[in-house]
C-alpha positions in Angstrom: 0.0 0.0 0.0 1.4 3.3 -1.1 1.9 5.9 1.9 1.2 9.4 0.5 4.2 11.6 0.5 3.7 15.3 1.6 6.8 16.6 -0.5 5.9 18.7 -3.0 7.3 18.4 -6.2 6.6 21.5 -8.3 10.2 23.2 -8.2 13.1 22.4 -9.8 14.0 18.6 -11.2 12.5 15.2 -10.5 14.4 12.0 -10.4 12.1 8.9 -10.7 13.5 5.3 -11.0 11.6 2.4 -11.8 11.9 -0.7 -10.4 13.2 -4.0 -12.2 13.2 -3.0 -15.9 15.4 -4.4 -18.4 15.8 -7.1 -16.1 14.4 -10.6 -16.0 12.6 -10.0 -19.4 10.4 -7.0 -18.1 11.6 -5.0 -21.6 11.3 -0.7 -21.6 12.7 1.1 -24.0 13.9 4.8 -22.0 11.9 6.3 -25.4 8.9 4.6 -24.4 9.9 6.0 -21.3 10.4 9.9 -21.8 7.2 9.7 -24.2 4.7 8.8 -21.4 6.8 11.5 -19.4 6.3 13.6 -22.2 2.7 12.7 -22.8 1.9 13.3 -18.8 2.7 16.7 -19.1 6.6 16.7 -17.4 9.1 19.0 -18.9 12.1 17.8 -20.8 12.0 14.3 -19.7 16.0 12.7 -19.7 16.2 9.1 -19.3 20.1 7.9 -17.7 21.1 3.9 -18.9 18.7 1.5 -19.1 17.5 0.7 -15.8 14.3 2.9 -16.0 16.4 6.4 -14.0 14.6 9.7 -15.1 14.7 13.1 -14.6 12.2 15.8 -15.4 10.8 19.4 -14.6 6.9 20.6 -14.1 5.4 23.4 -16.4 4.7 26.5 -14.5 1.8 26.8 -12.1 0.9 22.9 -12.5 -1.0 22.2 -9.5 1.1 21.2 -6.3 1.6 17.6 -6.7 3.1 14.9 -4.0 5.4 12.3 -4.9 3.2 9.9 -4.3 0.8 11.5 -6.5 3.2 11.4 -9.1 4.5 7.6 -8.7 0.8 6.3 -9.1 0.5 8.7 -12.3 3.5 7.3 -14.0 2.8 3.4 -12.7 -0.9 4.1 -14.2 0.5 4.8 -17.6 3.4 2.4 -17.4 0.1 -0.5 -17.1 -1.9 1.4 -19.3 0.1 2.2 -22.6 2.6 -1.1 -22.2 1.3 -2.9 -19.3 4.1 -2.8 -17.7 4.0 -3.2 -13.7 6.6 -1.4 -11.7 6.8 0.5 -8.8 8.7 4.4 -9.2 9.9 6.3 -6.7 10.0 9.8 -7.4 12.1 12.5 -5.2 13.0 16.2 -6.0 16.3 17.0 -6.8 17.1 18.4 -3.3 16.0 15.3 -1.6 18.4 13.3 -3.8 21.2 15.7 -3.1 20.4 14.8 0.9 20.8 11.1 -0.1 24.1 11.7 -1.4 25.3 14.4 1.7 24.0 11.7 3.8 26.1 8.7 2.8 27.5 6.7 5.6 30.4 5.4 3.6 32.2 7.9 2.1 35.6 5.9 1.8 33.6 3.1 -0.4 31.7 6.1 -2.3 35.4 7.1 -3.0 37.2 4.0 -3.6 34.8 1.4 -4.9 31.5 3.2 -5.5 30.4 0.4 -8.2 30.0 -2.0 -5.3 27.8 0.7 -3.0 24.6 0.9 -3.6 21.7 3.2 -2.5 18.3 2.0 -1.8 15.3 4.5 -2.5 12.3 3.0 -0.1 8.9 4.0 0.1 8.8 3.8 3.8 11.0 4.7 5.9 12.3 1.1 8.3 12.0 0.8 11.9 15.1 0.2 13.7 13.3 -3.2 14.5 13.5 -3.9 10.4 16.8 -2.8 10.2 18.3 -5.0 13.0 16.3 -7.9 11.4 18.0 -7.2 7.9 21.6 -7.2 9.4 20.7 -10.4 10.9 19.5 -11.9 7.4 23.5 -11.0 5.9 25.2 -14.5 5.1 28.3 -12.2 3.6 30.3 -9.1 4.3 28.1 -6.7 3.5 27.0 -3.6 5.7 23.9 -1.5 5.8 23.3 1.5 7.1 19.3 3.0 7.0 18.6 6.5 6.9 15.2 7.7 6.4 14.0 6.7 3.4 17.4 5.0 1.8 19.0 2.4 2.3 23.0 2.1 1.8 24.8 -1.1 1.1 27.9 -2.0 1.0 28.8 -4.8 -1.5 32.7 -5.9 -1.1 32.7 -8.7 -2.5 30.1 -7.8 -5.6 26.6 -7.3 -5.8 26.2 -10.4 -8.6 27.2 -13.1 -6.5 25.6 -11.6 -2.8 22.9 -13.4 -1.1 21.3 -9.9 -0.1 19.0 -9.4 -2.3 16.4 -6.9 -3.4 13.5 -9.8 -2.0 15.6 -10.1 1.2 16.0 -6.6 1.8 12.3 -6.1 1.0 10.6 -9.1 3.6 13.3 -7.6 6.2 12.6 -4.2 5.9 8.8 -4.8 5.2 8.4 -1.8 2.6 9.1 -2.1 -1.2 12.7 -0.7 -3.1 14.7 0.1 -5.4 18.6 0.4 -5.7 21.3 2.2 -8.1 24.7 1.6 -7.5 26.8 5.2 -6.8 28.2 5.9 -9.9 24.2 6.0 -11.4 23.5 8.2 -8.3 25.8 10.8 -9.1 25.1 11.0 -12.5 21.6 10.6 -11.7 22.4 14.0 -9.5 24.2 15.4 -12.4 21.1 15.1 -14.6 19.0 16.7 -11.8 21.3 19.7 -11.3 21.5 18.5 -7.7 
């Protein structure tokens, strides 16, 4: 069930990533992607690889709109014009930039920021949750919550890890997504963060 999100989203950028496309045979194109952006009524719609990352602007004076407002409007037209199913998880520019300030592990960020990850949530854990996900790790990695992200650590690789995106879900009891920190930056970049 989707938590409605007071942030409003009518200044500046958006950054909205999707989860598990291109994956598993769950096929978007990113110009399928920006054209239901485009057709939704968001402003210069830039899609970033092709994991499903986007960034886009509002017109002026659109109504004030939530993130979750605007999640359920893009996962509407996602089902309706490809039926595709997945969950987005919008935030604004700044709140992305907060992610990034935030980061716990700034010497992996620097050294090996393939194999750290940040998890956009739609909830925010309990400490409770996050205890029981530390306890699920059969490996080296480390986690560290923070409102709504997650960071991972990944030393040894995220391919081979037994911490997966269903693991982190059923111990964090809220739904995901992840980019490793190299897509978060650029992601960032895109943004003007």
């Amino acid at each position: 069930m989707r938590r409605a999100s007071a942030t409003s989203l009518t200044a500046g950028r958006v950054i909205a990533l999707l989860r598990a496309v291109n994956v598993g045979g769950r096929s978007l194109k990113m110009e399928d992607l920006r054209q239901i952006l485009h057709r939704l009524g968001y402003v210069e719609p830039r899609t970033l690889l092709q994991s499903g990352n986007a960034v886009f602007g509002f017109v002026a004076n659109s109504p004030v709109r939530t993130a979750a407002e605007v999640e359920a409007q893009i996962e509407e037209a996602l089902q309706k014009r490809l039926s595709l199913q997945s969950d987005v998880f919008v935030r604004s520019a700044a709140e992305w930039n907060e992610a990034i300030e935030g980061n716990p592990f700034p010497e992996q960020a620097a050294s090996d920021p393939a194999h750290l990850v940040l998890g956009t949530l739609r909830d925010a854990p309990s400490s409770a949750s996050v205890a029981a996900l530390r306890a699920a790790i059969k490996g080296r990695e480390t986690v560290q919550a923070r409102g709504r992200y997650l960071y991972v650590v990944y030393p040894d690789g995220i391919g081979p890890s037994k911490l997966t995106g269903g693991v982190i879900d059923r111990a964090l009891s809220t739904r995901g997504t992840a980019r490793n920190w190299n897509t978060v930056l650029k992601l960032a970049a895109l943004a003007g963060a």
